[in-house]
C-alpha positions as CSV (number, residue, x, y, z in Angstrom):
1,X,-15.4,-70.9,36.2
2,X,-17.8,-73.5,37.9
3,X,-21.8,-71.9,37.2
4,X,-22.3,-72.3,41.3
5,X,-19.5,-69.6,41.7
6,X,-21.2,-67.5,38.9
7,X,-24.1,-67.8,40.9
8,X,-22.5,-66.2,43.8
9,X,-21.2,-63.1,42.1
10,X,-24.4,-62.5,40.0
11,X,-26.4,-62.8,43.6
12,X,-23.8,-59.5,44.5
13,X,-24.9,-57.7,41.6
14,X,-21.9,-58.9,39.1
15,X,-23.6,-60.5,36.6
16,X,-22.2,-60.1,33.2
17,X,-18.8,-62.6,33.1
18,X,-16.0,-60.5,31.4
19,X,-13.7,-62.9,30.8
20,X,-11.8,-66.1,32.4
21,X,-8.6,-64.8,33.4
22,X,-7.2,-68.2,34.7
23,X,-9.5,-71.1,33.5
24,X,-6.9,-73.5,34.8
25,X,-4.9,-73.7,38.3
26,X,-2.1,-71.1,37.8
27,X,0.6,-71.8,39.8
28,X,1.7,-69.0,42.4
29,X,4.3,-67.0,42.1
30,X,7.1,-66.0,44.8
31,X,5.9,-62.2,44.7
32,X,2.7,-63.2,46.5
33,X,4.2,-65.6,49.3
34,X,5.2,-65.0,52.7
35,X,8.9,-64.3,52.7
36,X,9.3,-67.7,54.0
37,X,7.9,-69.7,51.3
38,X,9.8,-68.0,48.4
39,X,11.2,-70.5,46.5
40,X,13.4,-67.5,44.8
41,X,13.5,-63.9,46.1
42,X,10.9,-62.9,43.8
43,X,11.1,-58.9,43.3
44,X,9.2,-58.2,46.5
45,X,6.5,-56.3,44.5
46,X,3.3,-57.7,45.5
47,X,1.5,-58.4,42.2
48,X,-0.9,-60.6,39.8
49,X,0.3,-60.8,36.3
50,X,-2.7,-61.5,33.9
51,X,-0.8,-61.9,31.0
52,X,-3.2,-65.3,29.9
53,X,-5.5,-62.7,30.0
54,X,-4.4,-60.1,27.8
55,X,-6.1,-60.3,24.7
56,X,-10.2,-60.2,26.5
57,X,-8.4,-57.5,28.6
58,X,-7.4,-55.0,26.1
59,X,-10.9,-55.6,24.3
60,X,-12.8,-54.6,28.1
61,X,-10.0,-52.0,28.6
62,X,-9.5,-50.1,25.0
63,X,-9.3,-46.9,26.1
64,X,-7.0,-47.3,29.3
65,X,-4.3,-49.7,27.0
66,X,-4.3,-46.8,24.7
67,X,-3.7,-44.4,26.6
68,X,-0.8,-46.0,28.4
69,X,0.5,-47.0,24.7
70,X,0.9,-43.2,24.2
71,X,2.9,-43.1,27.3
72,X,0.7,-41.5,29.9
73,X,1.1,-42.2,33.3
74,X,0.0,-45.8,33.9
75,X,-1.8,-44.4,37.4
76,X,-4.1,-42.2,35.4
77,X,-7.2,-44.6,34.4
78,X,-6.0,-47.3,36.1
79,X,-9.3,-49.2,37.2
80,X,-10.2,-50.3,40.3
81,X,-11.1,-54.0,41.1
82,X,-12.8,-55.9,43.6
83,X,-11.5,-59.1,44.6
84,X,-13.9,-61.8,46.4
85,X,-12.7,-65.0,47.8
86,X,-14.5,-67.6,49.8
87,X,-14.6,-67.9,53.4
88,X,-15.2,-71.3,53.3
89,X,-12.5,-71.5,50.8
90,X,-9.9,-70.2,52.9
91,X,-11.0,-72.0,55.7
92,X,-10.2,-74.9,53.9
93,X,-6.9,-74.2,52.6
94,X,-5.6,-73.8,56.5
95,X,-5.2,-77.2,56.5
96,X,-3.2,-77.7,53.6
97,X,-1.2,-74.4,55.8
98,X,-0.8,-76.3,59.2
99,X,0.3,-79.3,57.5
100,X,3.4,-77.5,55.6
101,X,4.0,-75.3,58.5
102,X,4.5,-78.5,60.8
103,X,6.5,-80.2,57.9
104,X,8.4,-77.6,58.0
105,X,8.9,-76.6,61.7
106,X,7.1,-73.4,61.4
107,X,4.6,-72.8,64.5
108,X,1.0,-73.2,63.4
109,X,-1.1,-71.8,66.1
110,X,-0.6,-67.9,65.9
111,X,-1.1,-67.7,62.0
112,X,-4.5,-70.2,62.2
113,X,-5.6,-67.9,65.2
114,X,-4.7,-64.7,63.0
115,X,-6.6,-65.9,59.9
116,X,-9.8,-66.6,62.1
117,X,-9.7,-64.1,63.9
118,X,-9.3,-61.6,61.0
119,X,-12.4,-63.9,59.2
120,X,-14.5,-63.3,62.2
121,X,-14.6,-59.5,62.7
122,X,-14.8,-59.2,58.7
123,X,-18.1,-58.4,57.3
124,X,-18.9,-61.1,54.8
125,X,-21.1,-60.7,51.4
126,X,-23.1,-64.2,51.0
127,X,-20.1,-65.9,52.6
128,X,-17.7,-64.0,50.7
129,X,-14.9,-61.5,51.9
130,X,-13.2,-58.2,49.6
131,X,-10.8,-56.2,49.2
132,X,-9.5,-53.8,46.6
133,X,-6.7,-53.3,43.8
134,X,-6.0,-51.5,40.9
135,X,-5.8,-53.3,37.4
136,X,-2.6,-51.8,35.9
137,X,-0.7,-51.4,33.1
138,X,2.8,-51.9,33.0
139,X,5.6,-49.2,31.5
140,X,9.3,-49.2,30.4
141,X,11.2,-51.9,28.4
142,X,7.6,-53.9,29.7
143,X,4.7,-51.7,28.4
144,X,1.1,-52.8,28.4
145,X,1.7,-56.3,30.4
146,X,-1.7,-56.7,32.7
147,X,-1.6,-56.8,36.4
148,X,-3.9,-56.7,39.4
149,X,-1.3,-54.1,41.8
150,X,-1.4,-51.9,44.7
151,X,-3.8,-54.5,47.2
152,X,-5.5,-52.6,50.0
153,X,-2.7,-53.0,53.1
154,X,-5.2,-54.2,55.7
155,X,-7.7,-56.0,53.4
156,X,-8.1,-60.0,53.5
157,X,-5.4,-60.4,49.9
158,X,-2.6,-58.9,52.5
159,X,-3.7,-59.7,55.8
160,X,-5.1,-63.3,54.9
161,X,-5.0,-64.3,51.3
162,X,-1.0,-64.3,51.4
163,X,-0.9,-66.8,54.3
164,X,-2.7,-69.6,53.2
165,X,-0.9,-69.5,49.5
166,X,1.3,-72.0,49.6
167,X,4.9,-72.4,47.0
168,X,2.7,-75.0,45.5
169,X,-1.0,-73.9,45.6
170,X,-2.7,-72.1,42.7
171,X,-5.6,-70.1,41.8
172,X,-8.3,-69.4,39.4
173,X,-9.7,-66.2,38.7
174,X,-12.8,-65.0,36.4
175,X,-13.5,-61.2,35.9
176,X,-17.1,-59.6,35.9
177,X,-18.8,-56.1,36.1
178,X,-21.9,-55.1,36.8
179,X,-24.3,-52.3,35.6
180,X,-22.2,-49.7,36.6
181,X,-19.2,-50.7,35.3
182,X,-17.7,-51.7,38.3
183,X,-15.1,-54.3,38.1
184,X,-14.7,-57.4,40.6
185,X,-12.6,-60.6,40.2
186,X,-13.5,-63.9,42.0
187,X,-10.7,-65.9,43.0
188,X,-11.0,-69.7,43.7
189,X,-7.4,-71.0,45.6
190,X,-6.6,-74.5,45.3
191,X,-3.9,-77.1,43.7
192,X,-3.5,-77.7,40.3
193,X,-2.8,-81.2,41.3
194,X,-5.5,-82.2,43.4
195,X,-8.2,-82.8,40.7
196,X,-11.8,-82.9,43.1
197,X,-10.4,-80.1,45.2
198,X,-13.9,-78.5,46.3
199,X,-13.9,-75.4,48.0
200,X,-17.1,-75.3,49.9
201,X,-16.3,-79.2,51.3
202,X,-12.9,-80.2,52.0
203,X,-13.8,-81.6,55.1
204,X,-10.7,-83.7,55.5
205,X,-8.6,-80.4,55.6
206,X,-10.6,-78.2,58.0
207,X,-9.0,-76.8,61.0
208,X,-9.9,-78.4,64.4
209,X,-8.1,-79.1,67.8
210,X,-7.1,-82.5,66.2
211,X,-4.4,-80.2,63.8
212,X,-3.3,-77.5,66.1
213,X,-1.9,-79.9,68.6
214,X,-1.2,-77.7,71.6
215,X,2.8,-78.1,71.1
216,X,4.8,-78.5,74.5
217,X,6.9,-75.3,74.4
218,X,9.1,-76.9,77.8
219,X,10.6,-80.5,77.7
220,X,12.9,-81.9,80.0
221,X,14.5,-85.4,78.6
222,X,15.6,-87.5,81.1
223,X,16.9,-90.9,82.3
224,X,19.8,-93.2,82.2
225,X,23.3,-91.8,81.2
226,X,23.9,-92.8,77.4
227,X,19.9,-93.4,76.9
228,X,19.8,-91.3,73.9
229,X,18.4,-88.1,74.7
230,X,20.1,-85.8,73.3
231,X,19.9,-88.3,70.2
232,X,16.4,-87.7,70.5
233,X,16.4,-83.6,70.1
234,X,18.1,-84.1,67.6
235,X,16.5,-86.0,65.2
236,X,13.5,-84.0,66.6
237,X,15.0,-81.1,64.7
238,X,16.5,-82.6,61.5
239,X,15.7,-80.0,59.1
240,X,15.3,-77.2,61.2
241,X,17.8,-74.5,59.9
242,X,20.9,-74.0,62.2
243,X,20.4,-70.3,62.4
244,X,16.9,-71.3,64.5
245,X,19.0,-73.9,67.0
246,X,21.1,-72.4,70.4
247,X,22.7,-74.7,72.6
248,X,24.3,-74.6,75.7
249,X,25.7,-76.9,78.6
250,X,24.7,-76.4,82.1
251,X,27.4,-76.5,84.4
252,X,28.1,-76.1,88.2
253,X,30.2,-72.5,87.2
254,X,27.0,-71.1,85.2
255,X,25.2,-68.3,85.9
256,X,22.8,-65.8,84.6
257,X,25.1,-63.9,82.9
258,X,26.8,-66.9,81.0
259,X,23.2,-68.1,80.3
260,X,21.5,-64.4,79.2
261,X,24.7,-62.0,78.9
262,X,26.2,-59.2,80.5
263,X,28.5,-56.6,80.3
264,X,32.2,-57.9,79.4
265,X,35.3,-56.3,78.2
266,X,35.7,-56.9,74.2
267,X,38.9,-55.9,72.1
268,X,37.8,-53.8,69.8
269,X,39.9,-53.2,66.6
270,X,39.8,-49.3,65.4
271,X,38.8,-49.8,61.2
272,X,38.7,-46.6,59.5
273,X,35.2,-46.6,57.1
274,X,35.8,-46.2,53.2
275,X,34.1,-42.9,51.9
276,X,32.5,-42.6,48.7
277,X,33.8,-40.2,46.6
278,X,31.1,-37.8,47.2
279,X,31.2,-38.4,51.0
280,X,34.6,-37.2,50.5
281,X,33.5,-33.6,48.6
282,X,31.3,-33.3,51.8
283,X,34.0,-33.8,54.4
284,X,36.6,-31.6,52.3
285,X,33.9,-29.1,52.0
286,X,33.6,-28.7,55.8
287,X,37.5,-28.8,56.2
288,X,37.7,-26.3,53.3
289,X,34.4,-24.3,55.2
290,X,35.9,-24.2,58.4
291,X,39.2,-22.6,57.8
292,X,41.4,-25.7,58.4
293,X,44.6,-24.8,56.8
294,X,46.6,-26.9,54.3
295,X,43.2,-28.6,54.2
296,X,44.4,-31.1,51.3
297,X,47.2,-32.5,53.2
298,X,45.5,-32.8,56.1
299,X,42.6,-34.4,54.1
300,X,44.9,-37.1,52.6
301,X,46.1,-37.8,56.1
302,X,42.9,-38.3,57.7
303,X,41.1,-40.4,54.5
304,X,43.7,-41.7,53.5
305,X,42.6,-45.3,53.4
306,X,39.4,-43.8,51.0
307,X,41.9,-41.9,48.6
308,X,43.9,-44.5,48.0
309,X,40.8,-46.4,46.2
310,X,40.5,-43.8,44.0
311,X,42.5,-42.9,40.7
312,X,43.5,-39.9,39.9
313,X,40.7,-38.7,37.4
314,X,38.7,-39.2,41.2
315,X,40.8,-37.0,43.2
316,X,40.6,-34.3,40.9
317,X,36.8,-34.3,40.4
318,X,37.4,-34.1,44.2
319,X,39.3,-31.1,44.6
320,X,37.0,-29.2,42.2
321,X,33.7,-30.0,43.4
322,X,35.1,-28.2,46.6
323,X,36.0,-25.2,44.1
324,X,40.0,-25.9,44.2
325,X,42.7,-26.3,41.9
326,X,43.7,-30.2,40.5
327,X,46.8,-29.3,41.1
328,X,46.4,-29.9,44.7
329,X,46.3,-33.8,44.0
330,X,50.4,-33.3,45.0
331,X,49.3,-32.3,48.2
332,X,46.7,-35.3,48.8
333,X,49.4,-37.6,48.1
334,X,51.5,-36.1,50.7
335,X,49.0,-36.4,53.4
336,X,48.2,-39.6,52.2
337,X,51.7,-40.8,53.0
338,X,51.6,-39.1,56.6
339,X,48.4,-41.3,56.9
340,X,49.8,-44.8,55.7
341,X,52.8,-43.9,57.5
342,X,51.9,-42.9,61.2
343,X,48.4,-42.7,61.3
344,X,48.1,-46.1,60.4
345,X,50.5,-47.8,63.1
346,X,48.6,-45.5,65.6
347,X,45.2,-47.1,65.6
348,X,45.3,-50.5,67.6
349,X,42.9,-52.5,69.4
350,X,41.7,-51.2,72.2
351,X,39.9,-52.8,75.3
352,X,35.7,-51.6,75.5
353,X,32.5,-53.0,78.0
354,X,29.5,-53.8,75.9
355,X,26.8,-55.8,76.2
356,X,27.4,-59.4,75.4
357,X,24.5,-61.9,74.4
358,X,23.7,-65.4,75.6
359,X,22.3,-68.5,74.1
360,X,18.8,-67.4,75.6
361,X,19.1,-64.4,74.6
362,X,20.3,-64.8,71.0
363,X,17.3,-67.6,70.7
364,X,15.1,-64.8,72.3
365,X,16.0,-62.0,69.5
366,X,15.9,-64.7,66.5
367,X,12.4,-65.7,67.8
368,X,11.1,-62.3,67.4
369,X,13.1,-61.8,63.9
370,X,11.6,-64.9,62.7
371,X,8.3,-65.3,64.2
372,X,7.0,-67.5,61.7
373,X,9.7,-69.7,62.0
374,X,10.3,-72.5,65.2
375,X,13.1,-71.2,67.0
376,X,14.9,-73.9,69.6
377,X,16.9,-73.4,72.6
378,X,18.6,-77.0,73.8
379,X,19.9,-77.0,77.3
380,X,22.1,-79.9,78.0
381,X,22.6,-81.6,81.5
382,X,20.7,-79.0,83.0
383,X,20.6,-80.1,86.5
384,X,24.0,-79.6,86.6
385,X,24.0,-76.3,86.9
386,X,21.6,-74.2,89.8
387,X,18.6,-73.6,87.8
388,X,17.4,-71.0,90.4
389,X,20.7,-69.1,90.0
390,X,20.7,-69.8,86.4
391,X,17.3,-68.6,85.1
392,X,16.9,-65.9,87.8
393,X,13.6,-63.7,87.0
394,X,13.3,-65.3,83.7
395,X,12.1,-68.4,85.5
396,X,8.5,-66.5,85.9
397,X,8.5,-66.1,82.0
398,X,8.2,-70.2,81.8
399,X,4.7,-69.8,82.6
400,X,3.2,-70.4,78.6
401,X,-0.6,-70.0,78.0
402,X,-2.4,-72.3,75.9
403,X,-0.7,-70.6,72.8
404,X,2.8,-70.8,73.5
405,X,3.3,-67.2,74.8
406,X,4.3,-66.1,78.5
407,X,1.6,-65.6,80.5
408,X,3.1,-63.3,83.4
409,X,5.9,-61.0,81.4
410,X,8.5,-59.2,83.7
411,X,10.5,-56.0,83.5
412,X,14.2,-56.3,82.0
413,X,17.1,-54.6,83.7
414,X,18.7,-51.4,82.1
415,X,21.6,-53.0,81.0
416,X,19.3,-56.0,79.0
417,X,16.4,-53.1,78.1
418,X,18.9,-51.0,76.1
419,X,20.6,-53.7,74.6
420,X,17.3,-55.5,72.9
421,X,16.0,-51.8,72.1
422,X,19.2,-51.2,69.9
423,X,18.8,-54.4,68.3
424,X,15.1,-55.3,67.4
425,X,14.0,-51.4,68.0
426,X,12.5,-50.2,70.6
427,X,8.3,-50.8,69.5
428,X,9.4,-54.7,68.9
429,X,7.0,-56.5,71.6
430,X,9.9,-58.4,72.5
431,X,10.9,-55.4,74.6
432,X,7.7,-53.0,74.3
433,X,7.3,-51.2,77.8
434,X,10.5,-52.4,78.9
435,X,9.1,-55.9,79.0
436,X,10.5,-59.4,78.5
437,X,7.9,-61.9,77.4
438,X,8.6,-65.7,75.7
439,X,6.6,-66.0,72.5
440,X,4.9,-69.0,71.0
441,X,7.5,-70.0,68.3
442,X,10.3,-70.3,71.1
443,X,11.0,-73.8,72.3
444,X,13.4,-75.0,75.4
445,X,14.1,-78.6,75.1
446,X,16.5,-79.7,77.7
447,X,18.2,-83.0,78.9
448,X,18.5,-84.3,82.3
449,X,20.9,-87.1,83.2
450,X,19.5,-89.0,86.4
451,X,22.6,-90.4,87.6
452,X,24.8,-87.6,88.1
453,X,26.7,-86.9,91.3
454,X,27.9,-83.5,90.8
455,X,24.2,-81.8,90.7
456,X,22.1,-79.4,91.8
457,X,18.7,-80.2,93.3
458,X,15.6,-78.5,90.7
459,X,12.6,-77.6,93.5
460,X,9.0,-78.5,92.5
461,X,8.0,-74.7,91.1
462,X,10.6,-75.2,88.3
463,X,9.9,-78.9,87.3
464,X,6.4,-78.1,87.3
465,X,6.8,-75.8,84.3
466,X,8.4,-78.1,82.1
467,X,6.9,-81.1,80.5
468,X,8.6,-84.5,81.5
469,X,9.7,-87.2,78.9
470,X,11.5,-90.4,80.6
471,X,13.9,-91.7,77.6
472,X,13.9,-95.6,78.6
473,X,16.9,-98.2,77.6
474,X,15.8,-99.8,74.5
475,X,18.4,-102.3,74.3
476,X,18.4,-102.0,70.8
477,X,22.0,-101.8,69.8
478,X,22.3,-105.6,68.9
479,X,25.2,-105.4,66.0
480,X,27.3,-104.1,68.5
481,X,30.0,-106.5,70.2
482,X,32.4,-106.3,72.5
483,X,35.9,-107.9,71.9
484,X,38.4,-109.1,74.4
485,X,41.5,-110.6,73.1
486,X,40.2,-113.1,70.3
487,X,36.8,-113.6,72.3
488,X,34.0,-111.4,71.2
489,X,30.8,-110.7,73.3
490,X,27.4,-109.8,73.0
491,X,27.2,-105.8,74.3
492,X,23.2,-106.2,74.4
493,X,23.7,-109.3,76.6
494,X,26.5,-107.3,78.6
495,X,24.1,-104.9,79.3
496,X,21.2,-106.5,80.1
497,X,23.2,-108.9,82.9
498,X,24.9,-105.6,84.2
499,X,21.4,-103.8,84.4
500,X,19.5,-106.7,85.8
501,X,22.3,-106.4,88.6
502,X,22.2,-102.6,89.5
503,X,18.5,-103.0,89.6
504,X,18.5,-105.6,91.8
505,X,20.9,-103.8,94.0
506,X,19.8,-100.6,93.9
507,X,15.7,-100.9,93.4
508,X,16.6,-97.8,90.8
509,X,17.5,-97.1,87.5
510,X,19.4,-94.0,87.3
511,X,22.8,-96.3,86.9
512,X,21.8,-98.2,84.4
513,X,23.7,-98.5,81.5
514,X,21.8,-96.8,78.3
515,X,22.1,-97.9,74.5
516,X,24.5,-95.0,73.9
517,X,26.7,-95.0,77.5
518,X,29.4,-96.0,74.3
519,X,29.2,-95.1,71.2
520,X,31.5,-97.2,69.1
521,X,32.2,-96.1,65.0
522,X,32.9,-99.6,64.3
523,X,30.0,-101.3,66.5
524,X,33.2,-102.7,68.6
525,X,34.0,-102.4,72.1
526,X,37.2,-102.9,72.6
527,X,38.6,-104.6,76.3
528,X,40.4,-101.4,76.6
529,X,36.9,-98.9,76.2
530,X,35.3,-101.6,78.2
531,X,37.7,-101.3,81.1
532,X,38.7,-97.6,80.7
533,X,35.5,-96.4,80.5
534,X,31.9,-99.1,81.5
535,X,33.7,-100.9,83.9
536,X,35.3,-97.7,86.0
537,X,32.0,-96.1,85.9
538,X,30.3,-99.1,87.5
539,X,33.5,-99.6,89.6
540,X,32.7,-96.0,91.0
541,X,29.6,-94.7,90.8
542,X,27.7,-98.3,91.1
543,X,30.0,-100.6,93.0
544,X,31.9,-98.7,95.4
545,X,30.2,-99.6,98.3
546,X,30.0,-103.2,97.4
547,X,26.9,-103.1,95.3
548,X,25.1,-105.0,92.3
549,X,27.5,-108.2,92.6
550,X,29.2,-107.3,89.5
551,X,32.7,-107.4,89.9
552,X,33.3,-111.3,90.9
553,X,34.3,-114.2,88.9
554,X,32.6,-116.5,91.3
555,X,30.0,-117.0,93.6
556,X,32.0,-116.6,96.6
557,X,34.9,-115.0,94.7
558,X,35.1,-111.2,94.4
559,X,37.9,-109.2,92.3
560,X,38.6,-105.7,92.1
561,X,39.3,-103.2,89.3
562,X,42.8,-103.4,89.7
563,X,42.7,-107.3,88.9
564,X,41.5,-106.6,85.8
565,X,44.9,-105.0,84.5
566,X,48.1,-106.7,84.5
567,X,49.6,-109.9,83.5
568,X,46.3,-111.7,84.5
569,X,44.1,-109.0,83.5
570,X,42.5,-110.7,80.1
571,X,42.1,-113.9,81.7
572,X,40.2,-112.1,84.7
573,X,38.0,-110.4,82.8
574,X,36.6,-113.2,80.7
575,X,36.1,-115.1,84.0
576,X,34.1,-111.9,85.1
577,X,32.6,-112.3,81.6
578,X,31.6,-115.7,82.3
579,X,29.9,-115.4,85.5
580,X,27.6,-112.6,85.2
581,X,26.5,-114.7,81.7
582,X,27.3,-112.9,79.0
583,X,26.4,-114.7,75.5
584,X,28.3,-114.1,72.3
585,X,26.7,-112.1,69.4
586,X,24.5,-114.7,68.1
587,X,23.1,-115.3,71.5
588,X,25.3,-118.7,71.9
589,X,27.6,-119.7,74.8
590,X,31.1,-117.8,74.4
591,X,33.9,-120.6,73.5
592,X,36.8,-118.6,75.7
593,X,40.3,-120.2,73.2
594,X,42.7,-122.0,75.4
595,X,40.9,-122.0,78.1
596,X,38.3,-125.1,79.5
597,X,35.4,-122.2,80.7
598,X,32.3,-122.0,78.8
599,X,29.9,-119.1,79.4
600,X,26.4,-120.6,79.5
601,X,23.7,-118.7,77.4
């Protein structure tokens, strides 16, 4: 190890260096990462091996390996270690934490928060922090293999050490003692790739506002129909695990039960539970116990989906466990029968009330399963729907301090109360006191399509908790064409002449036609898309009192949708074509074939 971190643990008192135990970056290992970060399952034992170690520790620990050799309990002589580790150190490695955590989709702020916190009300030894293990020897099929085990539960190795080791930091670590005897390990955490890596100054790493950006937990896309926004969420969540996104679809019928849940009738399907075959002695026993008679028969019928797993050998250790004869396997049988036969046939489905969750509500539960993981809840068209009706009480819970979490909680109903008590347990702070509360890792994105007729209105106390992002026409699609007979046009141009239009007519542009209002597979609009689907929406939502000077094939010379079907209707809709200017794909006048009209770029 480096002489300045010598230095350090000689100005503590540890001054005689034991031994290197990792000289070089040693790579971490699943069982000391977050569960999160596991690139395996690891064995969930929280442990240091030191087997590079092992041959300077069994000359510092003679006595100890011996006695473990000669099969003593490991625990007795087991000695205890101190572990330092930099503050500045761990500091530092935060960065390299909110950087993976954001490439990832994992929230930053509460575990940053957590860690500085924890490093502020710790008392520090010249600018280092501790904690305690045990060196101990392995036993078994494993004997004498060297580990640090058993770390203090609230010291800084679990509470802080764990979190800012990443699946592909590693670590140093150099043994001393002091006068006494006493053992203490200094660890240095870095990457075994990042050759200057320098505890004390990795400036470019540290922590400040400019890497916890204060993430908007409420957006509202909107704009244009076909603009792209729900394009956009998406893309925003390309990697996120499916089991973190919830969707829905506002609609005019939606209410807070279909958004939160409620009670509901449920078929529920009666499925007797296979015993064990010593859950079996047990329920025999009490049959036997309480007097039942022709307790085996009646057994068989009962179980008899359990005793039918089992051989014979089985149902005879059965019967005299319970202190019965093995003949009585005749009689098993025979209930048996009577239960595949009757019993069977009688157990249907039958109709039950419980409680049945929501997309908010099954985002709310994952968020507090997973609350180091980004959990998403994407609300489509949501003005089509009565927000106010909708959200109900929840609405005061949108209300997010400047870390993510709700800043005015409210009290759940009975019904919702008992529900998210039997499923994340009744101290979870997702219901603690009865109380509802959003936390930081849950995110509402939402989309809002301007141009809809069939909405509700969303008053100024909703809108202003939600951030705002207008998703603009980026006329971008400019492969795509549109095909009429043998003639093929520009869709770009199309819709650039068409917006010009409604804009001009309308001094808005809600109507306007977005990148996506079509999404061909092909890049091809055919005349019947075109007609079937752009032009009726401009026929009826733009046009239909006479508006935006779009359907005409003339100045003077108007035409309405129903000219554009029939024996005349191709020729009609190229002259349309023609007059509002549309160019062909390379941007050139469109040649229409047998036929003199030119459309001019």
């Amino acid at each position: 190890m480096e002489q300045i971190y010598k230095s350090k643990m000689q100005a503590i008192g540890y001054d005689q260096n034991v031994c290197d135990i990792f000289v070089n970056w040693e790579d971490v290992k699943d069982e000391l990462l977050i569960p999160e970060r596991k690139r395996g399952s690891g064995n969930g034992t929280i442990h240091v091996f030191l087997g590079a170690a092992d041959e300077e520790l069994r000359k510092e620990f003679p006595q100890y390996y011996a006695s473990v050799h000669n099969e003593i309990d490991a625990t007795n002589g087991a000695i205890e270690i101190k572990h330092y580790f930099l503050s500045s150190n761990i500091i530092s490695m935060l960065g390299y934490v909110c950087k993976y955590n954001h490439e990832h989709h994992y929230d930053i702020v509460p575990q940053v928060e957590e860690i500085l916190d924890f490093i502020t009300q710790s008392r520090a030894t010249d600018g280092m922090l501790s904690t305690k293990s045990l060196f101990k020897l392995s036993t078994g099929a494993t004997k004498l293999r060297p580990y640090f085990k058993q770390f203090e539960s609230n010291g800084v190795f679990a509470k802080i050490i764990r979190k800012i080791l990443l699946p592909n930091s590693a670590y140093k670590i150099s043994l001393y003692k002091n006068n006494n005897n006493e053992y203490a390990a200094f660890w240095l955490i870095g990457f075994d790739n990042v050759s200057d890596f320098e505890a004390d100054s990795n400036i470019e790493y540290l922590v400040s506002s400019d890497n916890i950006e204060s993430a908007c937990h409420q957006i509202i896309c909107y704009g244009a129909p076909g603009t792209g926004k729900s394009h956009k969420i998406k893309a925003q969540l390309e990697g996120v695990s499916k089991e973190n996104i919830f969707r829905t679809t506002f609609h005019p019928d939606s209410d807070y039960s279909t958004f939160v849940g409620a009670y509901k009738p449920t078929m529920e399907k009666s499925i007797d539970k296979i015993y064990t075959k010593g859950e079996l002695i047990s329920k025999l026993t009490e049959m036997k116990e309480g007097g039942v008679t022709y307790s085996p028969q009646k057994f068989g019928a009962k179980y008899w989906r359990s005793l039918k797993q089992l051989n014979l050998s089985d149902k005879k250790d059965i019967l005299q466990a319970c202190g019965m004869s093995d003949n009585y396997t005749v009689e098993f049988d025979k209930g048996v029968a009577v239960g595949e036969e009757y019993l069977a046939c009688s157990k249907g489905s039958r109709i039950i009330y419980s409680f049945v969750p929501q997309a908010f509500l099954n985002a709310y539960i994952q968020a507090y399963r997973k609350p180091e993981e980004k959990v998403y809840l994407i609300i489509e068209e949501i003005n089509r729907g009565n927000c106010a009706q909708v959200f109900g009480d929840l609405f005061q819970l949108l209300d997010r301090d400047a870390y993510g979490k709700s800043e005015y909680s409210i009290k759940a109903d009975a019904d919702l109360r008992a529900f998210l008590e039997e499923t994340l347990g009744e101290d979870n702070i997702g219901i603690k006191d009865g109380e509802l509360c959003l936390p930081s890792n849950l995110y509402i994105y939402a989309t809002m399509n301007t141009s809809d007729q069939s909405l509700f209105p969303i008053d100024s106390a909703f809108k202003r908790r939600w951030d705002w992002e207008y998703e603009p026409i980026k006329y971008k699609n400019t492969d795509w064409k549109i095909a009429i007979d043998n003639t093929e046009y520009s869709w770009v141009s199309f819709q650039r002449k068409v917006n010009d239009k409604i804009l001009s007519a309308t001094s808005s542009e809600d109507k306007l036609l977005g990148d996506y209002f079509v999404n061909p597979s092909d890049g091809v609009i055919t005349d019947k898309v075109l007609l079937n689907k752009i032009l009726f929406y401009l026929w009826n939502d733009v046009c239909k009192d006479g508006e935006g000077d779009i359907f005409k094939v003339g100045e003077t010379e108007d035409v309405s949708f129903s000219e554009l079907y029939g024996e005349n209707g191709t020729k009609t809709l190229k002259k349309m074509m023609s007059y509002l200017g549309v160019t062909a794909p390379d941007g050139n006048k469109v040649t229409i074939e047998n036929d003199e009209e030119n459309t001019e770029p």
